[in-house]
C-alpha positions in Angstrom: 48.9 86.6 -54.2 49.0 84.8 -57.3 46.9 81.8 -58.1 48.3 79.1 -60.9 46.0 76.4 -62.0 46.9 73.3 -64.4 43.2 71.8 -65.0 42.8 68.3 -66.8 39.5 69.2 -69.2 38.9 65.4 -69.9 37.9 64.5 -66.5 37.4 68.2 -65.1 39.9 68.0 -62.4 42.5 70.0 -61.0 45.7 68.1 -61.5 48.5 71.0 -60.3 47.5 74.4 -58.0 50.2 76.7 -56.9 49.8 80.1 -54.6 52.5 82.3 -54.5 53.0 85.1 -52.7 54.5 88.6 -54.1 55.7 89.0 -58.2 57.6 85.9 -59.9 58.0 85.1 -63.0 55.1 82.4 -64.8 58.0 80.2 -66.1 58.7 78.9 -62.7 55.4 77.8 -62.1 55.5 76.2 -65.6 58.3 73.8 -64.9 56.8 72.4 -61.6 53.3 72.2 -63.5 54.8 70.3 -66.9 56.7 67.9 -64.3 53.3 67.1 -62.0 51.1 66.7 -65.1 53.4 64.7 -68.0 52.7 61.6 -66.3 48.9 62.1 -67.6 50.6 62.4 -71.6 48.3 65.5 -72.2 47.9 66.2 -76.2 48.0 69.6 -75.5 48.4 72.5 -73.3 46.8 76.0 -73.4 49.0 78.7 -71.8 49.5 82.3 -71.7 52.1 83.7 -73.7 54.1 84.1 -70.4 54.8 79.9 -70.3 55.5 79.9 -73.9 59.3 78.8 -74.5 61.4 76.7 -76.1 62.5 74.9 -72.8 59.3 74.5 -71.8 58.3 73.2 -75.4 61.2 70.4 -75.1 59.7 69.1 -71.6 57.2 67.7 -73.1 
């Protein structure tokens, strides 16, 4: 199982969760998570190297 958590640290609340089962890449939970949370227009995001790409970088 792995656990991925997108956490808003203004207001302390937990604005994306995803549980999946078995080995997948990060990047796929990193789509769904920029999609749920750009309507909050975050001024930043701290990830682990694993979400770090270019595509990922132009969602924003």
């Amino acid at each position: 199982m792995k656990n991925h958590i997108t956490i808003d640290s203004e207001y302390m609340l937990i604005r994306h969760q995803s549980v999946k089962k078995g080995s997948q890449f990060d990047i796929v939970f990193a789509i769904s998570a920029i999609r749920s949370i750009k309507e909050y227009k975050p001024k930043y995001i701290l990830a682990g190297k694993a979400y770090d790409t270019e595509k990922n970088k132009k969602r924003l």
